[in-house]
N, C-alpha and C positions, 0 to 999 in steps of 0.2 A: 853209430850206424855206419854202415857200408859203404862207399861212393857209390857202387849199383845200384843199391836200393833209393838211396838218395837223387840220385838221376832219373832214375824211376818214378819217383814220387814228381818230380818237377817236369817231365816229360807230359805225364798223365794230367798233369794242373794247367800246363800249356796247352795240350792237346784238345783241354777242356774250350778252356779259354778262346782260344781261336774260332771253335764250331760256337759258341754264344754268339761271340763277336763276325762273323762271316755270317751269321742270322741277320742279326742286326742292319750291318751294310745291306745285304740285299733287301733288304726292308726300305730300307733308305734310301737304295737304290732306283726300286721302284716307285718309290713317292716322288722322288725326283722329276723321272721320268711323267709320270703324270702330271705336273707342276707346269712341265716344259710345252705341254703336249697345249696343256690348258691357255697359256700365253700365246701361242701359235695359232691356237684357232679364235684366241678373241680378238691379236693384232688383227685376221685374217677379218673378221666382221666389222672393224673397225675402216678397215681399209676397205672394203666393199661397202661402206655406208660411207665414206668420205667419197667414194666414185661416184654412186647412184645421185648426191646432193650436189657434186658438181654443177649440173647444167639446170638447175631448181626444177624440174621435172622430173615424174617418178612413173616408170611404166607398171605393168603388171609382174615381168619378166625379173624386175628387178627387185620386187616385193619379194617375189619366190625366190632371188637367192638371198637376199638378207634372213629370209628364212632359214631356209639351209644353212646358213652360216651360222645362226642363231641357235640350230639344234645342234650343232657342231659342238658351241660354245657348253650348251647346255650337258651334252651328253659326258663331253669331258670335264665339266665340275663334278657332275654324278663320281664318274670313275675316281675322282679321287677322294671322292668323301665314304663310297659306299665299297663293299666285298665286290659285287660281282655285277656288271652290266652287260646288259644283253642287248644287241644293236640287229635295229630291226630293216 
């Protein structure tokens, strides 16, 4: 065979290669990122439940944001178990 043709052939198996591989990473990528997202919002309730137990009283004010924090937590496990979440 040819050196053209033969570079040819290696060019196209690279070229292959790459676009597999460049799926993959971004796949990866975004699991990642959901990963990160996921720890940021449970440190986030964790730390807002060390504040409200501080002073051993609990208003109502601070129920509703443990809440929030808590759907926070929740909606970014979704996200990274499921395809598509919808935030309401």
């Amino acid at each position: 065979m040819e050196l053209d043709v033969i570079l040819g052939i290696v060019s196209a198996v690279l070229f292959v290669l790459s676009t597999v591989l460049g799926a993959f990473w971004k796949k990866g990528k975004d699991k990642l990122a959901k990963i990160a997202n996921l720890v940021k919002q449970t440190s986030e309730l964790i730390d807002k439940a060390n504040e409200v137990l501080e002073d051993n009283t609990v208003t109502t004010e601070e129920v509703q944001a443990l809440q929030k924090e808590l759907n926070d937590v929740k909606l970014a496990w979704k996200a990274l178990f499921e395809k598509e979440v919808v935030v309401a």
